[in-house]
N, C-alpha and C positions, 0 to 999 in steps of 0.2 A: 230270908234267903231260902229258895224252894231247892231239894237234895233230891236231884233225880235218881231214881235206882242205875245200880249199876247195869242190871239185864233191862231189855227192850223191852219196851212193855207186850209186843206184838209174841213173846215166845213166852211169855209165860201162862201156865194154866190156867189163870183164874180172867183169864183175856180172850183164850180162846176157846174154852170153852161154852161159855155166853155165846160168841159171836158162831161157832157151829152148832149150837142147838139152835137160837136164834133161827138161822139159814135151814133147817130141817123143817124146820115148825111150819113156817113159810113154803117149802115146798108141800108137805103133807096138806097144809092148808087151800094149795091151789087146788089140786086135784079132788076135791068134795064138789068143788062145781062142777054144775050140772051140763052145762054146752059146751061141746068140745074147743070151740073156737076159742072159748077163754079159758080152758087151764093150756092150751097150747102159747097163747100169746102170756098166761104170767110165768109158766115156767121158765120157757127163754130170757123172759125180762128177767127173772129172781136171778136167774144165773148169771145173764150178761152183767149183773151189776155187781153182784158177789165178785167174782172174777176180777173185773175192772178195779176193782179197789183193793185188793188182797195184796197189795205192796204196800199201801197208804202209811206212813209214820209219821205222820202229824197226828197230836192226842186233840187239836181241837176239830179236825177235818172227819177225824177217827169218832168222837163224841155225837158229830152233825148225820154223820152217816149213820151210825146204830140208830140214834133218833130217830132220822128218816126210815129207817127198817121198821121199829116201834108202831108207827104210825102206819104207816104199810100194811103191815099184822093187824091193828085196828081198821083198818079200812074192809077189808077181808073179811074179816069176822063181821061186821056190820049187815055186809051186804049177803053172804050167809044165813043170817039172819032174818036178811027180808025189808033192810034199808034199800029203800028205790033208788037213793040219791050216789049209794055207794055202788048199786048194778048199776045205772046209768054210767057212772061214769068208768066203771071198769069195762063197757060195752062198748062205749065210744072209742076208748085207746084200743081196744079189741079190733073193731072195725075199721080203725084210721079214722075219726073226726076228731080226732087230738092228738094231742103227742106225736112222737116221736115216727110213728108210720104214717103219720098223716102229712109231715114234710115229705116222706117218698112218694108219695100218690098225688101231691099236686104237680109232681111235673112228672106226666102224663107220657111224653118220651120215653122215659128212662125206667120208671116202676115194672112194665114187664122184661123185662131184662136183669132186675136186682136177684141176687143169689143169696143179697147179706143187708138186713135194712140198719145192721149197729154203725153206733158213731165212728170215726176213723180211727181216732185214738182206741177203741176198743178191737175194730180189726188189725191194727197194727201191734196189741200187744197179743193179741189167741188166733194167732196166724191160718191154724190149724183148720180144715175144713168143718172136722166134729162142732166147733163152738160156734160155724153159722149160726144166724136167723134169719131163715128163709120166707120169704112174702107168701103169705095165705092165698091160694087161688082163688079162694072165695071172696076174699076180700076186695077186688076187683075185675072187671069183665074183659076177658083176653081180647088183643085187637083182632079183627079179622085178615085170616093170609092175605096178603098181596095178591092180588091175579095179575100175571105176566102178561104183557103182549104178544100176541103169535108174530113171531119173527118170519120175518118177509126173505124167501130168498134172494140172495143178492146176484142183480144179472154180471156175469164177467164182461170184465173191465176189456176195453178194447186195448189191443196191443200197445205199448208207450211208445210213440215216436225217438227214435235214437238223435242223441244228441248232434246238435247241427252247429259246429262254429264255422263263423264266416269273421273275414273281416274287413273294418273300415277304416278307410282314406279321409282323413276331415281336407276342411277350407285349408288347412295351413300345410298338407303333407305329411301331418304324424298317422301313424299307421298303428289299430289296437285292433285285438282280440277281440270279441264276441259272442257270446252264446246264446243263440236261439230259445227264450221264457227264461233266461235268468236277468234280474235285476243289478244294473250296474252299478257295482260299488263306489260309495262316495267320494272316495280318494281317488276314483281318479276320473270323478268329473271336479273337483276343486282341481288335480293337476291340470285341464285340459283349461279348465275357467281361469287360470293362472297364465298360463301357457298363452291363451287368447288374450289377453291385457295388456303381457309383457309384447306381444306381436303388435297390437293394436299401438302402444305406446311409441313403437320403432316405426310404425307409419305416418304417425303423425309430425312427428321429428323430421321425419324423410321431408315430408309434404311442407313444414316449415319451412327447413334451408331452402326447399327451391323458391319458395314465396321472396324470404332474404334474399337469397342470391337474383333474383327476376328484380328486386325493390336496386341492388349496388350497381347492381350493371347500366340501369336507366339511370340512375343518378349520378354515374360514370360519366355515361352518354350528355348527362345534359351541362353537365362541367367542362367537356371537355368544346361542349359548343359555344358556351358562355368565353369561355377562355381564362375561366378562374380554375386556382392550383385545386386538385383533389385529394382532401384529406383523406377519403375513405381509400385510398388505394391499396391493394391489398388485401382488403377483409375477403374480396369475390375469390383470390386463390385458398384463402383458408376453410373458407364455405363449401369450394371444388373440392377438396381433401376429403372433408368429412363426409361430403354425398358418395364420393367413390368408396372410401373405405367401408359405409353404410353398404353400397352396395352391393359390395364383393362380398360382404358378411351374409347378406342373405341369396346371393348366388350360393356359395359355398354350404348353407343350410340344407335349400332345397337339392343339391346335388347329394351329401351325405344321406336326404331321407329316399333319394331314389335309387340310391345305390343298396341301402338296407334294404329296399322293399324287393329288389331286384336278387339279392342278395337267399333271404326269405325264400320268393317264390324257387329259387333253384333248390331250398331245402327240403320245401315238401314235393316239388316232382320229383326227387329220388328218393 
């Protein structure tokens, strides 16, 4: 059974000490280079990474990272030294052909406009401006300004014609508003398209009975010349019924729409 201590491993001295000489060492270390461009891109990185991890409490996350430090330091010292293989590749990430800047620079959009090239999780916990890392101008070639178009005077607009309603009489007698370049609303062409159907169906009705009633009356006539009894007697008065009350229905229609329209014109002459 493993007996963790009671204090964190993170507060005590024999923990952090290591881990900020360590982080010194590494800074001191970048700044012996020789081109500015790379002790400017390793001090940012030494930092952003210190930083980003300085909460960590996991002992084996905690273990993988100082390692990764270890290694870092060797790498550094190598190429110090005069390893090609360790400037190479500190030159590369320098310039963006690798890492971590080199994802900001392929999209081509966005790189000159970056204030901060760190991961999200790292600008979301050093909020603070001071802990930018700002894109090297040298690192890539600014776009060229925009040139504007010369803006064309624009000739004034001829006066707008004032609104002009008129209105229309259809085939049946309904009477609508209108406005001169406005597009007529669909509800009420479906009511007029309604409207005309229901009319059209009451014509045809109309135009029936009289067919029926023109078909009883000859067949009246020809019964009563034969001298045989007429069943159908009858049905001709009940057919007259409904052609008059048809009738009167749409007298009385047309009389209501001319009375409104009559009605109307006396409201807008005063």
């Amino acid at each position: 059974m493993i007996h963790r201590p009671r204090r964190p491993f993170w507060t005590l001295d024999a923990h952090r000490i290591p881990v900020l000489s360590l982080y010194r060492t590494l800074l001191k270390t970048a700044k012996r280079f020789d081109k500015d461009i790379h002790k400017r891109f390793l001090f940012f990185s030494l930092r952003d990474k210190f930083r980003s991890r300085r909460h960590e409490t996991s002992l084996q996350k905690t273990a993988n990272y100082l390692r990764e430090a270890e290694e870092c330091k060797s790498l550094l010292e190598k190429a110090l030294n005069g390893d090609q293989e360790s400037i190479q590749h500190i030159d590369d990430l320098s310039w963006g052909r690798k890492g971590r800047l080199k994802e900001v620079l392929d999209v081509p959009k966005h790189h000159p406009f970056v204030y901060d090239i760190r991961v999200l999780s790292s600008r979301k916990k050093d909020s603070h401006p001071v802990y930018r890392i700002p894109i090297d101008p040298r690192v890539y070639t600014p776009p060229p300004e925009p040139v504007l178009p010369q803006r064309i005077k624009r000739k004034k607009k001829r006066p707008r014609r004032p609104v002009v309603r008129y209105d229309v009489i259809t085939s049946l007698g309904y009477r609508l508003w209108r406005v001169r370049g406005w597009e007529q609303p669909a509800w009420v062409s479906m009511m007029m398209n309604k409207r005309i159907r229901q009319h059209q169906k009451r014509l045809d009705r109309y135009q029936e009975l009289q067919e029926q009633l023109a078909m009883v009356v000859l067949e009246q006539r020809m019964m009563s010349q034969l001298g045989v009894p007429d069943e159908a007697k009858g049905f001709d008065e009940l057919i007259r019924k409904e052609l008059k009350e048809r009738k009167l229905l749409q007298e009385s229609f047309l009389k209501a729409q001319k009375q409104k329209s009559q009605n109307e014109e006396r409201d807008i002459s005063v």
